[in-house]
Phi, psi and omega in degrees: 000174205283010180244356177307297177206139223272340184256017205247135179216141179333289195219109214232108170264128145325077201123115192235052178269188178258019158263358170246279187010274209314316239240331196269325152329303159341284213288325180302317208282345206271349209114345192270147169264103207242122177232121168252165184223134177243141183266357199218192169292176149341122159045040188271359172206235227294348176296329190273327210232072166240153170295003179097357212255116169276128179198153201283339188080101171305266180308004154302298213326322204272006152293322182080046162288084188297300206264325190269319179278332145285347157290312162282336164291328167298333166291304194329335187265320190329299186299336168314293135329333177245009173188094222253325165290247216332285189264114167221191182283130194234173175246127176245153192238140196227088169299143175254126175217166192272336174267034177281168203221157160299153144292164186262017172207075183238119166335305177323322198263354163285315173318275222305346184278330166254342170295313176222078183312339161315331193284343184055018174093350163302145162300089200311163156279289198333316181298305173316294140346277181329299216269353175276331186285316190315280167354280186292348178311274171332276177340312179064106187264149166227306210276307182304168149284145168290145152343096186235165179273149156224145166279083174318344187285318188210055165235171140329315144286014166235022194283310167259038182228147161352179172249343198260046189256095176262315186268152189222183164236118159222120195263200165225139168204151158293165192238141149256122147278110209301307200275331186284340194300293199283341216262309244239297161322298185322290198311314170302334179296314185276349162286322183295336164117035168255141165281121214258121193239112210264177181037022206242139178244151203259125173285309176187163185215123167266149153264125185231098196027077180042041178218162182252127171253117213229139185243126171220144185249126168288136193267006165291291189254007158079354170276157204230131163219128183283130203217132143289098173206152176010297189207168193228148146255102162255103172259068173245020163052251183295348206258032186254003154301281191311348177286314182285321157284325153308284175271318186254003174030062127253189204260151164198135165274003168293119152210215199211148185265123160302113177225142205250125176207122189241148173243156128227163194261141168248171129325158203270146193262337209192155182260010183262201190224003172249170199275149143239158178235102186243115183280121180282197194239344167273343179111335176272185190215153158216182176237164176217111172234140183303139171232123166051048172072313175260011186219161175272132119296123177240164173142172029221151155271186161219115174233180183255133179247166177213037166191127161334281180290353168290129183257131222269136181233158169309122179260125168305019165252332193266326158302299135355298212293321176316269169334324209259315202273304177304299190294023073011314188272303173308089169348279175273095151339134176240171174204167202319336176290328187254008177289152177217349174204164143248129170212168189217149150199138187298107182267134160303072201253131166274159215280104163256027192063016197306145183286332176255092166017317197260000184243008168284142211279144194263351170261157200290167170222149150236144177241135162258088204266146195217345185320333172272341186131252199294133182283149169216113230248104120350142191207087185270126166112224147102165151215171208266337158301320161266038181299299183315309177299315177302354184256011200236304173301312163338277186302315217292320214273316170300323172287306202318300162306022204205074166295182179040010177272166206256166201287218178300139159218002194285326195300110169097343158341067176344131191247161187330158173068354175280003200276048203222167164275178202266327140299014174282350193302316169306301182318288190328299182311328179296309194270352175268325171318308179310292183277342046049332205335008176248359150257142150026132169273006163252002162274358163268283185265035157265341195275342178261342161243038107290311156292313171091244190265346144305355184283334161262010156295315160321294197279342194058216159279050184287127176244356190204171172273004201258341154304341197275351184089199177274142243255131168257359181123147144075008172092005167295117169257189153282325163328310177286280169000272176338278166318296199269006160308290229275321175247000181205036167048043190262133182249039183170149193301320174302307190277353164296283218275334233214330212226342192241343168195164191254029199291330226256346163274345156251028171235134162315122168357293174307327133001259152330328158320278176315322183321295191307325162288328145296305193308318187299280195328307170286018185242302164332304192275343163309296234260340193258331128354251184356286187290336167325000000 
């Protein structure tokens, strides 16, 4: 255990995505002495660029994932409690028109072709119904709202859809913010006393008389050091295939399908505060959900990408189709003019042989190889909605070599800034206005859901904006800067704007420069402090 040797550490993950977050929080709160290492920032790939949603995934059903949707519709509340600035309940609206269709090689839609073939692969509603009653079921709901009808003719939610839409379904599934998830796991790990090591990439890992000896170079100064421990974790998401042959060279028939799934942010498209849910006519689906107050997020696609390191981008055939898919729905058409941002990421899908991208399975595998000596955990698949559980299943897998550590506790567990109720948001926001009283009301509750309760850690005694230091823009202080240099390991303006906040869709090129160019500075004087 982690007081044996000082220079030895339990457990050393691979991957600073949110299954090694997820897995290195876990293992720090059981006793274990846990060092992650990330080569790039935080939620620097597939973790940042999800579509956001802790949701059970509607359309597994017709997979017959069973087992993947219940677990994750049971999470949803857990994670909700625990994180209540981040995450809250959104209503999603599922419009009905009778010639929506199955894809076509979803189990579901081979039974319907043959028991009622008439149907050509349309979705009935009832099955849809059916599959919605399942939804609220599975799960065991306290919080959510349950599946109700709506008439689109003279609601608010059919205000901006087609006319020949009349009818919808409306569910409950949750909003994430994705990037702060894993940000909150790290910070958390890391109070618990695990060591969190950002930009730093792992070169190779041996196993040397039962212990794994891992060389990682930072990549800021380009020095290389060797580091040990117990046992290894690759939560290295896209890159664990290449982690196993590459860096830690064992043989595994385990691997993982690259699969590509792109949004795009539009201008806010509609005046309500709920999600769609949109069936194509190909058999996908996508959502058009409110974003960062003033903008639509739409997605996702699913393409096959074919390499880790190609970095995955929106393509204008995946924008088109996106764009093309929504006016389908939309009373007023949008078109490329009305894109204001794009991003993609690369799902890590474990590879089951699936015929398509979109029918490949979303749930995770773990593997343990131990055959060689120092044991090492695999980590295949996942979603961001079960990440705890996979970090729960993870430790199943991890104590047996750890005796006496100790079991679950993550589950109702507060991640920073939650320590609040899970209906407290509005409040916070009122006392924190209240006491504050020179900011904004979107600069009050942007600082509260990101931050949560931590938000007056920010703020301090600040009575003006002009205590916050110098004004960047968008409600960007130095003060904030600052803070999250210091807690939440961000070194470079993207990860302020793109990964700790989305601020980069209201601040200018120039903007955004300049961030980096204060951030570089203060990082000199950080690093030169240090060495006094």
């Amino acid at each position: 255990m982690s007081g044996q040797n000082s220079d030895i550490c339990d457990l050393f993950v691979i991957g600073g995505g949110i299954n090694g977050c997820g897995i290195a929080r876990d293992a720090a709160g059981r006793g274990l002495s846990v060092t992650l290492a990330e080569m790039n920032d935080l939620a620097s790939a597939t973790s940042s660029a999800s579509t956001k949603l802790f949701h059970g995934g509607l359309r597994y059903l017709e997979y017959f994932e069973i087992r993947l949707v219940r677990h994750a519709l049971a999470e949803r509340e857990t994670l909700l409690r625990a994180m209540p600035h981040i995450s809250w309940p959104m209503r999603f609206v599922l419009p009905y028109h009778k010639d929506m269709r199955f894809e076509g090689d979803t189990p579901t839609s081979r039974i319907l072709n043959v028991v009622m073939p008439w149907m050509k692969g349309r979705r009935p509603a009832w099955l849809i119904r059916f599959g919605l009653f399942l939804y609220d079921s599975l799960g065991g709901r306290k919080i959510l709202p349950a599946t109700k009808t709506l008439d689109l003719r003279n609601s608010v939610e059919g205000a901006p859809i087609d006319d020949k839409f009349e009818k919808a379904y409306e569910y409950s599934d949750c909003w994430i913010e994705d990037s702060r998830l894993v940000v909150l796991n790290a910070r958390d790990a890391e109070q618990r006393g695990a060591e969190i090591l950002v930009r730093t990439k792992v070169v190779s890992a041996a196993r040397i008389d039962d212990l794994w000896e891992v060389t990682v170079e930072d990549r800021d100064t380009g020095e290389t050091r060797t580091l040990r421990a117990r046992m290894l974790v690759n939560a290295g998401g896209p890159w664990v295939g290449d982690i196993i042959q590459e860096k830690v060279r064992i043989n595994s028939t385990e691997g993982v399908r690259l699969v590509r799934g792109s949004h795009i942010v539009t201008r806010r498209l509609y005046d309500h505060d709920k999600c769609y849910f949109f069936q194509g006519t190909d058999g996908r689906i996508i959502f058009a959900i409110p974003y960062e107050t003033d903008f639509t997020l739409i997605g996702t696609t699913d393409a096959e990408h074919t390499a880790p390191d190609k970095k995955p981008e929106c393509s204008p055939e995946e924008r088109d189709y996106l764009i093309n898919f929504v006016n389908q729905y939309l009373k007023k058409d949008i078109s490329t003019d009305d894109v204001v941002w794009s991003y993609s990421g690369v799902r890590p899908l474990y590879d089951d042989g699936a015929s398509s991208a979109t029918a490949a399975t979303r749930d995770y595998t773990l593997k343990v190889d131990d055959a060689a000596g120092a044991p090492i955990l695999n980590v295949f698949g996942g979603k961001i909605t079960t990440y705890r559980k996979l970090a729960e299943d993870a430790m199943e897998k991890i104590v047996p070599f750890f005796p006496g550590t100790s079991g679950h506790w993550t589950a109702g567990v507060a991640l920073p800034g939650g320590d609040f109720p899970v209906d407290g948001f509005d409040t916070l926001v009122a006392q924190i206005s209240a006491d504050y009283p020179f900011l904004t009301a979107f600069w009050a509750r942007r600082l509260v859901r990101a931050y949560g309760t931590d938000a007056r850690d920010i703020l301090q005694e600040a009575t003006d904006t002009d205590a916050l230091g110098r004004d960047f823009g968008a409600t960007l202080t130095e003060r904030e800067v600052l803070w999250l240099m210091k807690n939440e390991y961000a070194r470079t303006a993207a990860d302020v704007v793109w990964r700790r906040n989305k601020l980069g869709l209201r601040l200018s090129a120039e903007e955004i420069a300049a961030l980096d160019v204060f951030m570089a500075s203060a990082r000199t004087e950080q690093q030169a402090k240090a060495a006094e």
